[in-house]
C-alpha positions as CSV (number, residue, x, y, z in Angstrom):
1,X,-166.0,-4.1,-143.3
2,X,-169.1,-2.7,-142.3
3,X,-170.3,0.7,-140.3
4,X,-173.0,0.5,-137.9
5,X,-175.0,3.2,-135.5
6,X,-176.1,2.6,-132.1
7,X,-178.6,5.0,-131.0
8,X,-178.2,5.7,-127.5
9,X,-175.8,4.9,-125.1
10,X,-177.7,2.6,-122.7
11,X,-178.4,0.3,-125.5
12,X,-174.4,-0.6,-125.7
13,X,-173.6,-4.2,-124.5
14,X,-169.7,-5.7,-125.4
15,X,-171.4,-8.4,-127.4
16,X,-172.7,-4.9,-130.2
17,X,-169.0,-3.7,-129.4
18,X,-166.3,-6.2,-129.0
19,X,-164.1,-6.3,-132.1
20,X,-164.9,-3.3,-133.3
21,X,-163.7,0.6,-133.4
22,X,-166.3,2.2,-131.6
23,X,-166.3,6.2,-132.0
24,X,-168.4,7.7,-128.9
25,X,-170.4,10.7,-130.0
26,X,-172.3,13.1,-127.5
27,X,-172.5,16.3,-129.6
28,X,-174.5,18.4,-127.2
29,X,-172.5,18.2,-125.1
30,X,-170.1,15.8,-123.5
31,X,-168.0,15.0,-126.2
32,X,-167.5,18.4,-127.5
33,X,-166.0,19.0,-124.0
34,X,-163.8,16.3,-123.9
35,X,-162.5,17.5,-127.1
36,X,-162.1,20.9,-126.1
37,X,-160.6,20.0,-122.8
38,X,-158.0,18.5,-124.4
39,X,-157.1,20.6,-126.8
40,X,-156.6,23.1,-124.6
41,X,-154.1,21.1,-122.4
42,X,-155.9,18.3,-120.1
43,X,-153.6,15.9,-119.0
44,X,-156.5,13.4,-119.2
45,X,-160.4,13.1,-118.9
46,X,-161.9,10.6,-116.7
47,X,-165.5,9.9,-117.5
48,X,-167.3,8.8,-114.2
49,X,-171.1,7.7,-114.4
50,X,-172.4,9.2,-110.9
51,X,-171.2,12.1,-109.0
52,X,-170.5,9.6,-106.2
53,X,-167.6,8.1,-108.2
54,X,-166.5,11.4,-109.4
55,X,-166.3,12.8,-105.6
56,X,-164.2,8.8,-105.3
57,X,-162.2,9.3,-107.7
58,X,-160.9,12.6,-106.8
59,X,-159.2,10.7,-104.0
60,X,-156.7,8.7,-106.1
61,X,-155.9,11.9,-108.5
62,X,-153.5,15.1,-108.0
63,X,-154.6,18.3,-109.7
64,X,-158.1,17.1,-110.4
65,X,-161.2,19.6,-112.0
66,X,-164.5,18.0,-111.4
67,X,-166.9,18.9,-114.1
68,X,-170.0,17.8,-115.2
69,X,-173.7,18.1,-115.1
70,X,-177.3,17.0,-114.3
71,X,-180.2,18.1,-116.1
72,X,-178.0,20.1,-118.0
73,X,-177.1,22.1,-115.4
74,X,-174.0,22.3,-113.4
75,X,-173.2,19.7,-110.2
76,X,-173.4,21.5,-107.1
77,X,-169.9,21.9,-105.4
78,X,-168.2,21.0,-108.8
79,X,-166.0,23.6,-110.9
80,X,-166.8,23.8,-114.0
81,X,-170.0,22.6,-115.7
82,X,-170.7,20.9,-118.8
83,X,-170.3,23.5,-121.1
84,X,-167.1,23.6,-123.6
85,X,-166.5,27.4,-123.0
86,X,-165.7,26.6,-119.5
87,X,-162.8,24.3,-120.4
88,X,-159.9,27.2,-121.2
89,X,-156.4,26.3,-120.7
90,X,-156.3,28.3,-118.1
91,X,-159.0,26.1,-116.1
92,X,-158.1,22.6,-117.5
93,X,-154.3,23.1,-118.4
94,X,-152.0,19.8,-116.7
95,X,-155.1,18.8,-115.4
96,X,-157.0,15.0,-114.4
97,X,-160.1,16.1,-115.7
98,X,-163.5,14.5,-113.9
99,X,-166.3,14.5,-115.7
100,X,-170.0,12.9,-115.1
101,X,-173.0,13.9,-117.9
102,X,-176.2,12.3,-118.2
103,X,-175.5,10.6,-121.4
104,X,-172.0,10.7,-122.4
105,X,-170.0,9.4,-119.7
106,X,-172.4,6.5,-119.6
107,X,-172.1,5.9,-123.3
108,X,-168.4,6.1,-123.3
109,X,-168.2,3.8,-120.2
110,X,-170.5,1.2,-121.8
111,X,-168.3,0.6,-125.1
112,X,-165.0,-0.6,-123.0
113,X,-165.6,-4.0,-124.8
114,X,-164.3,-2.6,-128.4
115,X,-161.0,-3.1,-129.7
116,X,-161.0,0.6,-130.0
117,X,-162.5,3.3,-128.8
118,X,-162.7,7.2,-129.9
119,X,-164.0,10.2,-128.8
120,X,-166.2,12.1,-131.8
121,X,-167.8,14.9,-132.5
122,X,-168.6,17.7,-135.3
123,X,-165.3,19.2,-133.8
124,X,-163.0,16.4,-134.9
125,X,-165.4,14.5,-137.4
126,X,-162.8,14.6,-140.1
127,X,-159.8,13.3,-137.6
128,X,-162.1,10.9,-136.3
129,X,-163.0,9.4,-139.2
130,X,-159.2,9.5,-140.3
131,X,-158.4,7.6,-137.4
132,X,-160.6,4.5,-137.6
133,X,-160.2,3.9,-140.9
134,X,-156.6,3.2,-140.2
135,X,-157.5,0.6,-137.9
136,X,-159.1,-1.5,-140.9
137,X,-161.7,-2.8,-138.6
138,X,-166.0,-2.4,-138.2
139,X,-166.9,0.7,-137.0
140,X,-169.9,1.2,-134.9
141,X,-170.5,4.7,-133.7
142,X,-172.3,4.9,-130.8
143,X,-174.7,7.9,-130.3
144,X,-175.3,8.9,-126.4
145,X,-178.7,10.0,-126.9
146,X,-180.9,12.0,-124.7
147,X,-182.1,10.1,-121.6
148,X,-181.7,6.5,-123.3
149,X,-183.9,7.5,-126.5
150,X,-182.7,9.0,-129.5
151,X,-181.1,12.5,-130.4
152,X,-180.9,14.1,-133.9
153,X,-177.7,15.7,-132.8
154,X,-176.1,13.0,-132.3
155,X,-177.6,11.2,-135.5
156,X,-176.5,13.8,-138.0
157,X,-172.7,14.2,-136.5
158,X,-172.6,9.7,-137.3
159,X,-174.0,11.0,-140.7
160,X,-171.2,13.8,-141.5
161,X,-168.7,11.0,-139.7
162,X,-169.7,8.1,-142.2
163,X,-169.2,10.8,-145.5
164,X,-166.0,11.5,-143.9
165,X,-165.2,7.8,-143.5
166,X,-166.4,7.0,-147.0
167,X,-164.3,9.6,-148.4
168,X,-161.2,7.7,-147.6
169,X,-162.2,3.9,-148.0
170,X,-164.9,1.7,-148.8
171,X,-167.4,0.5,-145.9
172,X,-170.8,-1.2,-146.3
173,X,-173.5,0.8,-144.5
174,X,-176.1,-1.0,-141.8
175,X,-179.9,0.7,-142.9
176,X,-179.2,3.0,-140.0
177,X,-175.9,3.8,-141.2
178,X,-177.5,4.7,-144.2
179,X,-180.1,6.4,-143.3
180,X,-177.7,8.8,-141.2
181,X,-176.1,9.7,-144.0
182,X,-179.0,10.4,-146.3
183,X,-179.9,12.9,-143.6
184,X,-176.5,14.6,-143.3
185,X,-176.3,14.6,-147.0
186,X,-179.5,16.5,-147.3
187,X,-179.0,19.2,-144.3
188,X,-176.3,20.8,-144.9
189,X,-177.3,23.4,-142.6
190,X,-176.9,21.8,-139.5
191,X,-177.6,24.3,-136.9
192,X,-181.5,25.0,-138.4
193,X,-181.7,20.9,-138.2
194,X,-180.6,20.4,-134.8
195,X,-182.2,23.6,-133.7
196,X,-185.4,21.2,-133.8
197,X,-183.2,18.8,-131.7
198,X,-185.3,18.2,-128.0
199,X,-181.6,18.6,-126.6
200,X,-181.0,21.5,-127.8
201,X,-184.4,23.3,-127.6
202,X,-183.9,22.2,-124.0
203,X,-180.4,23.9,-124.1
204,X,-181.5,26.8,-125.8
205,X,-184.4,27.6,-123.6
206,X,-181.6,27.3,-120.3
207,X,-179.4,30.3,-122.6
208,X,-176.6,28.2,-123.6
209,X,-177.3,29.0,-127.5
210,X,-173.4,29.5,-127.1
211,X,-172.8,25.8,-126.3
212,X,-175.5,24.8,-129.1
213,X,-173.4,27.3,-131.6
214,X,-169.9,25.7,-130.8
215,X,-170.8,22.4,-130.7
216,X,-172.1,22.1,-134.2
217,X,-168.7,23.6,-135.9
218,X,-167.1,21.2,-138.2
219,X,-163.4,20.3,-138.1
220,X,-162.6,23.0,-135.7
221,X,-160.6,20.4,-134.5
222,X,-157.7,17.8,-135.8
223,X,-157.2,15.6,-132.2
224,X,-158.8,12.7,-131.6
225,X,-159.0,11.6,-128.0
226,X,-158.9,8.0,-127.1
227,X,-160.5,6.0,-124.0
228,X,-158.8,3.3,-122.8
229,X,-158.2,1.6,-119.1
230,X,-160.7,4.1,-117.8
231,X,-159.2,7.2,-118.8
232,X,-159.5,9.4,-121.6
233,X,-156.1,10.9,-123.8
234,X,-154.7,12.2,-126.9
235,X,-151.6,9.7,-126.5
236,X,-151.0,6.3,-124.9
């Protein structure tokens, strides 16, 4: 079995996915929400790729949030934004979550093809990683990237996911797998690496240092959120 990386979310197509376990990563910071969301009581996260469909989709759902963002910035007559510290129980709890990001959603939308697929993050990285080993299967983990080019967020979390994965079985490593985890392995201080991060200078500079801070916590979290038929859940 073998563990590959895919660097950006518009570079998915089902034949790089189908047969696999795909783990969707979107550190800063789709992903991290939909974690969080969930945690804290969402009945479900739907990940929508314009805010046409999210406004659509609203339609067909009861106690619907609409959250999301553009630029980083929160959607104009939706609740919440795209930041994780919006996502309390006590906005989110029972809830059909909507969400639409520039990278995520559209990452997470484009791996439908796997056998599998997972929400990931530095939040969950260890429950992640527990839970596609045990589907005894290739991994590819697809990184949502910034725009449709690569993030070194997002490269660092499939780094700190592969030494997790390695930890509990053996996998052979792609050159980018690799080379994700040689980087992991030697930055062990992740928030001064991913402080050089475009994202997250970009982030940084709009005052959500917050976000940036809580996003790159490791195993804050033991859920691991699964996509499937559209829809995003802890249980199927």
């Amino acid at each position: 079995m073998k563990i590959d990386i895919i660097t950006a979310g518009s570079q998915v197509i089902p034949e790089l996915v189908k047969n696999t376990t795909v783990i969707v990563i979107d550190v800063l910071r789709a992903t991290s929400v939909i974690i969080t969301a969930l945690k804290n009581g969402a009945k479900s996260v739907v990940p929508v790729t314009s805010v046409e469909e999210a406004l659509e989709t609203r339609k067909k759902l009861e106690n619907v949030v609409l959250g999301g963002e553009r630029k980083a910035q929160k959607i104009e007559g939706f609740d919440l934004s795209n930041s994780p510290e919006e996502y309390t129980s006590t906005a989110v709890y029972d809830k059909n979550v909507i969400i639409t990001t520039t990278n995520g959603t559209l990452a997470i939308s484009r791996s439908g093809a796997a056998s599998k697929v997972y929400i990931g993050a530095l939040l969950n990285a260890k429950a992640v990683s527990a839970k596609a080993v045990q589907e005894n299967n290739d991994i590819v983990i697809v990184n949502s990237g910034t725009n449709g080019h690569f993030s070194m967020e997002d490269f660092i979390a499939s780094g700190a996911i592969i030494k997790d994965i390695l930890d509990a079985a053996e996998y052979e490593l792609t050159d980018v797998a690799k080379t994700a985890l040689l980087i992991y392995s030697s930055h062990t201080d992740l928030k001064s690496y991913v402080h050089q991060a475009e994202h997250s200078k970009v982030l940084m500079n709009l005052g959500l240092e917050k976000d940036v801070h809580y996003c790159l916590q490791k195993d804050l979290f033991d859920i691991v959120p699964e996509y499937k038929h559209g829809i995003i859940k802890l249980e199927f």
